[in-house]
N, C-alpha and C positions, 0 to 999 in steps of 0.2 A: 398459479404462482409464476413470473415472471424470471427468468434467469441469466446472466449475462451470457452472452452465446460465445464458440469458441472464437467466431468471425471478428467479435466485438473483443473478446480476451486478445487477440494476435493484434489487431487494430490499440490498444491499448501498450502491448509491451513495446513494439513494433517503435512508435511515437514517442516510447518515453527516452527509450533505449539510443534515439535522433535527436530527441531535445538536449539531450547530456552529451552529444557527439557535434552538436551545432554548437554549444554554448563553451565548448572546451573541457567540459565537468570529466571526474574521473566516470570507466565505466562501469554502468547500470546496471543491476538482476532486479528483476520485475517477477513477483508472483501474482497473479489472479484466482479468486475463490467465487464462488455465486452463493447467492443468498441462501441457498441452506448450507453453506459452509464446505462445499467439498472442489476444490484444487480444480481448477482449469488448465491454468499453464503454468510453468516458470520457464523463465527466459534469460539467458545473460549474454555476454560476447564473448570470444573467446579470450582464455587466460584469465577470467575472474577466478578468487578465491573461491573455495566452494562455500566456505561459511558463510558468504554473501547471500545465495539462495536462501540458507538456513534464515537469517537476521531478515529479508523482504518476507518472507514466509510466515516468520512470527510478527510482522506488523502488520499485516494484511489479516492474518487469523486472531491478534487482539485487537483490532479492528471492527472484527465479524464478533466475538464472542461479547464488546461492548454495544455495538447498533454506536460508533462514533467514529469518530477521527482519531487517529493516534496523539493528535496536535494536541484533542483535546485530555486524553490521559494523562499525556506528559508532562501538561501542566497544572494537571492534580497530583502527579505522583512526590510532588516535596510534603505532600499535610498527609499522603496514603500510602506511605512506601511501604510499610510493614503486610500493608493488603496485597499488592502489587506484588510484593516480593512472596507471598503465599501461593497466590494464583503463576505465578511463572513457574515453583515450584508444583503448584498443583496439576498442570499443565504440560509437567515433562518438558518446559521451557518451550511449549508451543507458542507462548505469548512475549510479545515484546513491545513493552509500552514506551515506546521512543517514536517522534515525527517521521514520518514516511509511510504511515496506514490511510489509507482513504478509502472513503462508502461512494460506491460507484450507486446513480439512482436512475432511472427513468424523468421524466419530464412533467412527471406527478408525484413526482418525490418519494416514490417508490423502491426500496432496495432491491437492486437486484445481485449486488456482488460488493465484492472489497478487495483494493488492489495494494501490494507494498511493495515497497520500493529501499534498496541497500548498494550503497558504493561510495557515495560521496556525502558531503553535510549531510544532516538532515534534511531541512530547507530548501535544499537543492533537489536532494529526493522525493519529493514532496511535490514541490513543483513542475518536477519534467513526469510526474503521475496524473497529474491534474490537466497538464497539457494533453496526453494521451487519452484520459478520459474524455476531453472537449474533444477528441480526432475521433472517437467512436462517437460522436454523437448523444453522446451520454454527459450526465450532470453529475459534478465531481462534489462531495463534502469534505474537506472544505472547498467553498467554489473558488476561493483564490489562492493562491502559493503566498507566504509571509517570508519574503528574505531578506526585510530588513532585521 
């Protein structure tokens, strides 16, 4: 089994954490988890809130616990919110079905990890993750940022 490595986890927060410092965004905490679900890194700058981690943390691990994108939960969770709100509760709020989760994969479309991202929009976080997944070399799902 293939795992995102810490080189590739620091490479990841590293880029997101520049993308949302290039582009003006407020700043970034970046969690990283590997494919069988256990925490690589969190990362933020200094002065974030700490609930920040908490919130990258649970999109990143509802993320892993779906095998999807958070983009895509969240835009199931108006017809399943009574489900959604079972599992966050089942989960000791490990989970957070809101944009800013992504399945970090290999180049055969293979998971090896899941990354989230908390500071700014969604949107925003979402896409300065996907950026950072492209600077490891790695294949981001979803492969584009949506900020329109």
């Amino acid at each position: 089994m293939q795992l995102v490595t810490l080189e590739q986890a620091n490479t990841i927060a590293d880029v997101t954490i520049k993308t949302a410092e290039d582009n003006g965004w407020a700043p970034l905490t970046v969690a990283v988890y590997d494919s069988m679900g256990c925490l690589r890194l969190v990362k933020q700058p200094d002065g974030c809130p700490p609930v920040r981690s908490q919130i990258a943390m649970g999109k990143a691990w509802g993320a892993y616990f779906w095998q999807q994108p958070s983009r895509t939960m969240a835009g199931r969770l108006p017809q399943v919110a009574p489900l959604f709100n079972s599992l966050v509760a089942m989960t000791d709020g490990q989970m957070v079905p809101v944009i800013g989760g992504v399945l970090i994969k290999d180049a055969d479309g293979n998971v090896l990890g899941t990354a989230g991202c908390s500071g700014d929009q969604s949107a925003k976080d979402e896409a300065a993750l996907i950026a950072g997944i492209k600077a490891a070399g790695l294949v981001s799902d979803p492969a584009e940022p949506d900020l329109g």
